[in-house]
N, C-alpha and C positions, 0 to 999 in steps of 0.2 A: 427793341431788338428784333429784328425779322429772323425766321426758322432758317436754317440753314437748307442752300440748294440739296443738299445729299446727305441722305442718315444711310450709314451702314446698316443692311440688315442682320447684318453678324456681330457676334459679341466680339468675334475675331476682327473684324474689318474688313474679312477676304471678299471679292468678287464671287460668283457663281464660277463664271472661267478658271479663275485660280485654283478653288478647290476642285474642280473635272481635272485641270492641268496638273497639282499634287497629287492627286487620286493615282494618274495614269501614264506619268511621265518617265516611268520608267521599268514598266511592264516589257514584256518582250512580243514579238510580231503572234500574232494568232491568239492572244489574251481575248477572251469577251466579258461583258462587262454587260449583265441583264439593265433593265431598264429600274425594277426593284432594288439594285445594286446602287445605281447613279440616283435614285432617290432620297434612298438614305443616305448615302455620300452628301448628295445637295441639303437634304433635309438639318444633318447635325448642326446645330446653334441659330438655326432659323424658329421664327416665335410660327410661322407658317409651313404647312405642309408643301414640300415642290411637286411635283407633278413629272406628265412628260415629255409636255412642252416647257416647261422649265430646264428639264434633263435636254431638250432639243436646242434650245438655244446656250446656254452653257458650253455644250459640246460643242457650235458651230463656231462658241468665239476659240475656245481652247484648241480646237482643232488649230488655227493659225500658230498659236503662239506652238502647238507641239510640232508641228510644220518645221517654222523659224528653228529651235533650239534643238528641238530633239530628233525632227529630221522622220517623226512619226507620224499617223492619221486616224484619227475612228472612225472608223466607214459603219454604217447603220448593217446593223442583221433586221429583216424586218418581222416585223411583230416581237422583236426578241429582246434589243436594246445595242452593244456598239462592240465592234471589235477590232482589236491595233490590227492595219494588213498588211501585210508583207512589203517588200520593197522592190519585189518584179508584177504587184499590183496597182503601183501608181501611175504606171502609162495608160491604161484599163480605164480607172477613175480620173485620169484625167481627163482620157477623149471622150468618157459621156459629160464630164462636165465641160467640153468644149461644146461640144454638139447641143448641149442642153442651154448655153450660151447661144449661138445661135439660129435656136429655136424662139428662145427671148427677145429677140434681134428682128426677126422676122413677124413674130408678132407684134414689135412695139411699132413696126411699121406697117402693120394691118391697122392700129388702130388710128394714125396718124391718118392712114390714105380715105378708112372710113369715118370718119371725124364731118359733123356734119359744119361746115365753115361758114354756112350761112347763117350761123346761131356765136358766129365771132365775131369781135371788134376789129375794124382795119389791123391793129397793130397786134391782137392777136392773130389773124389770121396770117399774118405776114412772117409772125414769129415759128408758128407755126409747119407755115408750110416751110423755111429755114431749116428747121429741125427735119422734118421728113429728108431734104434731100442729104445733110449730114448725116441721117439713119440710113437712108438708102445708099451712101459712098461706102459707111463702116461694113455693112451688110454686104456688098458687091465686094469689097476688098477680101472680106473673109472667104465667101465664095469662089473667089478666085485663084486668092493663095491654097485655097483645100486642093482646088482642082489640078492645079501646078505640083502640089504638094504627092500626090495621089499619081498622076503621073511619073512625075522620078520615079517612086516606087514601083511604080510596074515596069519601067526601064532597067532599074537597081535587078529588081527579080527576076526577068531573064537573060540579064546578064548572068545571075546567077546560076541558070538554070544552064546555062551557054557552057558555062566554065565547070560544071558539076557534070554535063553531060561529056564534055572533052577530057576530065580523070577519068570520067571509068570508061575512056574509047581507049585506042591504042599507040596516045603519044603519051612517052615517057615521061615521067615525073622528076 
């Protein structure tokens, strides 16, 4: 009889995500939650001590699922360990993790461009260069919807700024 693919490391059964998910799923915005806190959370019924890269990825899966359901996030305090945030700071976290997206975007296409090809095979080189220009379509697409994007809003703002400056002139309201 061959070992089974997967031995729970829990006497429980739960995931690491699970138990970050139970820990913290129904805390309220501004809860933190030190790094010593999520260890021993992770640590109970483990024959292994968790760590904080343990506590780091636990939280990155659980994050999703508190996302999905509960509509929450733990954002990292640093050096500290993680805290649920508010809900007028996930536009904030979003657009550095857009932007930190397309910082990934532009490096994966640095390293495509400097890729030395004459160390590949015809049909990798071919695949290859394939890939760069679908990396470079994604990468121009985003750059250009930002740009568009970033636009309106400076249109959006002084419109507003049009219509703000006409209440407090001298046509009636």
């Amino acid at each position: 009889m061959s070992p089974s693919p997967f031995k729970a490391s829990r006497e429980d059964g739960k995931s690491d995500r699970v138990v970050i998910y139970d820990a913290v799923s129904h805390a309220a915005p501004e809860t933190f939650y030190s790094y010593d806190d999520l260890i021993k959370v992770l640590g109970r019924g483990l024959k292994v001590s968790a760590d904080k890269m343990r506590v780091y990825r636990a939280v990155a899966a659980a994050n999703k699922t508190l996302l999905r359901e509960d509509r929450r996030y733990l954002s990292v305090v640093r050096n500290e360990g993680y805290r649920i945030v508010r809900a007028d700071e996930h536009l904030d976290i979003a657009l550095t993790k857009k932007d930190q997206a397309q910082s990934y975007l532009r490096k994966g296409m640095d390293l495509l461009k400097h890729a030395r090809l004459d160390e590949l095979t015809e049909i990798q080189r071919t695949l290859h260069e394939g890939q760069l220009m679908i990396l470079a379509g994604v990468y121009r697409a985003v750059v250009d919807s930002e740009r568009r994007h970033d636009r309106q809003e400076q249109i959006i703002d002084g419109l507003t700024r049009r219509v703000d400056k006409l209440d407090g002139g001298d046509i009636e309201k």
